[in-house]
N, C-alpha and C positions, 0 to 999 in steps of 0.2 A: 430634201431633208426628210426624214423618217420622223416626223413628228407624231406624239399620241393622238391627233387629231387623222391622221392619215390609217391608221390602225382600226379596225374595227373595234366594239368595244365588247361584243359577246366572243371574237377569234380571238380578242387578248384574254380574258378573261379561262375560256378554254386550255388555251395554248400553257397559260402560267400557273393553273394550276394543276393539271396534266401533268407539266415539265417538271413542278417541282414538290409533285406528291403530297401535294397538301394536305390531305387527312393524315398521315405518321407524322409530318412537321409541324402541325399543331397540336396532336397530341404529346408528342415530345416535348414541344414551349411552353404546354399547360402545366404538366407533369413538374418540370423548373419549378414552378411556383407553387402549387400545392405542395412539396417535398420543403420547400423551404419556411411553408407557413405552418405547417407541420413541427419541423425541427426548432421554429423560432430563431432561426439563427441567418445572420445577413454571409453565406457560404455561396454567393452566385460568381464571387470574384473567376472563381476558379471557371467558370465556364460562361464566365463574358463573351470569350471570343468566339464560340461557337452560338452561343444565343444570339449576335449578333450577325450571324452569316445565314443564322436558319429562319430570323426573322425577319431581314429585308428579301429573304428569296422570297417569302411570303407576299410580302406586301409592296413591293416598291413600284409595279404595274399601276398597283390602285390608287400610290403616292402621286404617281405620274400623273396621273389622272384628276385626281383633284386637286393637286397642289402645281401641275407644269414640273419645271425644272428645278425648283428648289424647294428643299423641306423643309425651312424653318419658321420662325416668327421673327416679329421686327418691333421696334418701336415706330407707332404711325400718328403722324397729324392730324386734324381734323381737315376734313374733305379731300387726305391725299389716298390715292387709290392703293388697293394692298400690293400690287406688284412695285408700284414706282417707291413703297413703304421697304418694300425688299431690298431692292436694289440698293437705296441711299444706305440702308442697314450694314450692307457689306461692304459698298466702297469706304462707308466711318473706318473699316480698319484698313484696306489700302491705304489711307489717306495716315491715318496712327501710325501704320510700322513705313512711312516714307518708302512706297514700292515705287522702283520706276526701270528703266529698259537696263538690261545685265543683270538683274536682281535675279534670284532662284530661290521662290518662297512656296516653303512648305503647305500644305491645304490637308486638315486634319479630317480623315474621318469622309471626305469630296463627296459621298450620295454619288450621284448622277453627272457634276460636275457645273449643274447651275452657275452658282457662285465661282466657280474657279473660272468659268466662259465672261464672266462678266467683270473682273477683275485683270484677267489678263489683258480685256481690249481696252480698260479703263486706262492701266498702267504702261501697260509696254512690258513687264514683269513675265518671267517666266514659270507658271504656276504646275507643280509639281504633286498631284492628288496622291492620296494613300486611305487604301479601302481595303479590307476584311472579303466583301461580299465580289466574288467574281461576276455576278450577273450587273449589277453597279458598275463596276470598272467595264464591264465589254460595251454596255449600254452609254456611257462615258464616252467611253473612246469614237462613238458612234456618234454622238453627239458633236462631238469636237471636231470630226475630222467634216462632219456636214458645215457646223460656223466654220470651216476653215483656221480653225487655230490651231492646226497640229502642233506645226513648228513652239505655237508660246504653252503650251502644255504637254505636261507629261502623265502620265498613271504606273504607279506600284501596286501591285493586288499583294497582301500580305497580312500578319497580321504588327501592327505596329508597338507592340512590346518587343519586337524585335526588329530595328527599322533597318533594312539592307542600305545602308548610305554609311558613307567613310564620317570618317568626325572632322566637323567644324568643314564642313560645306553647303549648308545653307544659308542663306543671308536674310529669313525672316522668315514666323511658322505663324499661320491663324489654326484657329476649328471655330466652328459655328455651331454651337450645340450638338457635337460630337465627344467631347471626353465624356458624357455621361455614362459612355458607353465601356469605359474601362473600369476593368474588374477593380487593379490599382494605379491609381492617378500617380501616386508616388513614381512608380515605377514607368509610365508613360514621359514622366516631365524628366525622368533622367533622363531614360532615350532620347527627349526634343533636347533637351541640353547637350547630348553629344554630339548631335549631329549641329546643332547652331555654330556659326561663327562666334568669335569671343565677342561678347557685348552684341549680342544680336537681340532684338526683339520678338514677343511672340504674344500675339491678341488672341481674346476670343470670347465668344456668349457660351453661357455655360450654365444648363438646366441644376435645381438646387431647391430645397427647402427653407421657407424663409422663418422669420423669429417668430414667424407667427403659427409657425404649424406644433401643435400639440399631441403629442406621442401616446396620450393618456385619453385622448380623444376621437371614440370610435367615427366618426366620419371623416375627420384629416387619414388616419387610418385606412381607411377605405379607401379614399382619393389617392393617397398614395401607393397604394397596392392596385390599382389599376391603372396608373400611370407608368409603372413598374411592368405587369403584365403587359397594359396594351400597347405598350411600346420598346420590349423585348431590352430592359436593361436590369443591369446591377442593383442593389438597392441607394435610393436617393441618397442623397448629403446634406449638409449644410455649410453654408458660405466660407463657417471656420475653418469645417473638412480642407475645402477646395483651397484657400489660401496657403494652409502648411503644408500641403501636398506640394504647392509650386513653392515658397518658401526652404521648404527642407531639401529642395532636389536643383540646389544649385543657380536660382533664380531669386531677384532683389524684384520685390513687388511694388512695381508704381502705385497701381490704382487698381483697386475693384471694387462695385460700387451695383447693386438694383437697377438698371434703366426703363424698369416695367412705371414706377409712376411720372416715365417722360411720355407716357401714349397719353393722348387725348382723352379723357374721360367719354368720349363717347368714342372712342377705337381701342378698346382696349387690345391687347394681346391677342386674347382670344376669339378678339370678334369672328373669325374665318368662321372657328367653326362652332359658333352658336347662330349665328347669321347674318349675313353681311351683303344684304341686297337681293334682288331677284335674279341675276344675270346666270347663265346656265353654270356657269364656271366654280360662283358664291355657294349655288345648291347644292353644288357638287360635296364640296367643302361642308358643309353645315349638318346639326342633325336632323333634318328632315332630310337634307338628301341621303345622310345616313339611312333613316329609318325606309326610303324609299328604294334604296341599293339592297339593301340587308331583306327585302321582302323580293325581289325580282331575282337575286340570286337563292335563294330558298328555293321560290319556284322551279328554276330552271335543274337543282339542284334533285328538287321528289323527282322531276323527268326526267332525271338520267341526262341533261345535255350537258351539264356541270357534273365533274366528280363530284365523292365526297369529300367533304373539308373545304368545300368551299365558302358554305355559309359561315364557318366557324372561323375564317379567316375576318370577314365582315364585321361578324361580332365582334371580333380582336381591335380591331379599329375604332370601333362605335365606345368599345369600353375602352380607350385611348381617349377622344376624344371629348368624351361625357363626362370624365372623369379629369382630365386638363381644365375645362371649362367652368366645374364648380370647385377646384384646387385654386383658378384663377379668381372666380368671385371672391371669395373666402379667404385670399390674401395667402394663403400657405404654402405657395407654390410659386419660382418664377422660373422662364427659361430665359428671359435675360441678366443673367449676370453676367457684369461686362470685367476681363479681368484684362490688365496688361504689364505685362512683365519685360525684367531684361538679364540676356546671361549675364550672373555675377562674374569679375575676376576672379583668378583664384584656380585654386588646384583640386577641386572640384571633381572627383574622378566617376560619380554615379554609384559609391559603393556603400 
């Protein structure tokens, strides 16, 4: 297996930003966001899909790297470890949309394909990824084919406002804090509508502004425009947003519901990355390892053995992270919202 452990970490670090010109791709991804705070106006829809190709080229190395194979957060118990937090995280929705062997369930949004590896071997389900970013999906495929799960997974590299699948051939869709990432949800959940079988289900966590973030209040402000920035999306929503978007597009809404105050008070969300132990893995994750990553590629960066743009990618993260962290304190921000839907009957045509 080609694991990030097997990799060096200054040959990856070279190779990916080398490979993918990191000084013009963040200054392009900054560029997004000054123009828009500029104009005042939430106009990123239109170039979602491209902020999201130029910003995991960016970063998904370093995701790798501190996170392993999957990018998300989790609801976690107290004294359960974050990975085993993970996992139980994703099987809750194999386990909700009943996957089991013959099934062909959609994976919104796949990253790397973490969760799709760990899903298919839970279920017997044939898990079927859809990704934006090419270096994702190859890295994906790499992954898969080393677990040996070619056969129960699949990858589509595209962008999924226009999903290349016939209608009413999948038999159940998740994301995992992946629609945050579409310009218009509306238009996302038509697609997942067309493509579902009639009455099919489709779960998922889903990054959101809660009733407590305050528009008039420069530091939810702030936390939000760096969550925004350091995480290469759309501008934020709120829960109402996210409901009529599935609502209006052909789906009867079960349940959606906050799962951020089922974490332990002493595990929150954000524990990763404010600090969560000494293990090399925790620092990696945390900001001191931030702060200790972000000064070692600086260095390498004045000596020429790093291009430029590579600190500036660092920083990208650090203002991701710093900024998730005190959005989490402060109650204004969650990336669990657990929503679960099912396709309506009905004639429904996505128009």
């Amino acid at each position: 297996m080609i694991g990030m452990r097997q990799r060096s970490f200054l040959g990856l670090l070279k190779s990916n930003f080398r490979r993918r010109g990191a000084e013009s791709a963040v200054r392009w991804h900054r560029a997004q966001y000054l123009e828009q705070r500029a104009s005042a106006a939430d106009d990123q829809g239109r170039e979602a899909g491209r902020l999201s190709r130029n910003y995991y080229d960016l970063v998904t190395d370093l995701y790798e790297y501190g996170w392993g194979e999957k990018f998300h957060f989790g609801v976690r118990r107290r004294g359960e470890g974050l990975e085993s937090s993970l996992v139980r995280h994703e099987l809750r929705l194999a386990e909700g949309l009943g996957l089991k062997p013959g099934m062909q369930v959609l994976d919104l949004g796949c990253g790397i394909g973490g969760p799709m590896r760990n899903i298919a071997r839970a279920t017997g389900a044939r898990v079927l990824g859809v990704n934006i970013n090419g270096y994702q999906v190859r890295r994906a495929r790499e992954l898969n084919r080393a677990a040996g799960l070619e056969g129960e997974t699949g990858l589509i590299e595209c962008d999924w406002m226009q999903l290349p699948l016939a209608a009413e051939t999948i038999d159940a869709a998740y994301a995992i804090e992946a629609t945050c990432h579409a310009g218009d949800r509306g238009a996302l959940f038509r697609q997942i509508h067309r493509v579902l079988k009639r009455r099919a289900y489709i779960m998922g966590y889903e990054w959101c502004l809660t009733e407590n973030y305050d528009p008039y209040n420069p530091l939810h402000c702030r936390d939000r425009a760096g969550i925004e920035e350091g995480s290469g999306l759309p501008s934020l929503t709120t829960r109402q947003d996210i409901e009529q978007a599935i609502r209006g597009n052909g789906f009867e809404l079960i349940e959606c519901r906050d799962l951020a105050p089922e974490c332990d008070p002493e595990t929150p969300w954000y524990l990763p990355l404010k600090g969560d132990g000494f293990s090399s893995q925790a620092l990696k994750r945390s900001h001191l390892g931030g702060i200790a990553l972000q000064g070692m590629v600086a260095a390498l960066e004045h000596t020429r053995i790093l291009p430029h743009g590579a600190g500036a990618v660092v920083r990208l993260l650090r203002l991701c992270g710093d900024s998730l962290v005190r959005a989490g304190e402060a109650g204004t921000f969650t990336p669990l919202l657990f929503f679960h839907a099912r396709k309506r009957d009905g004639d429904f045509n996505g128009d």
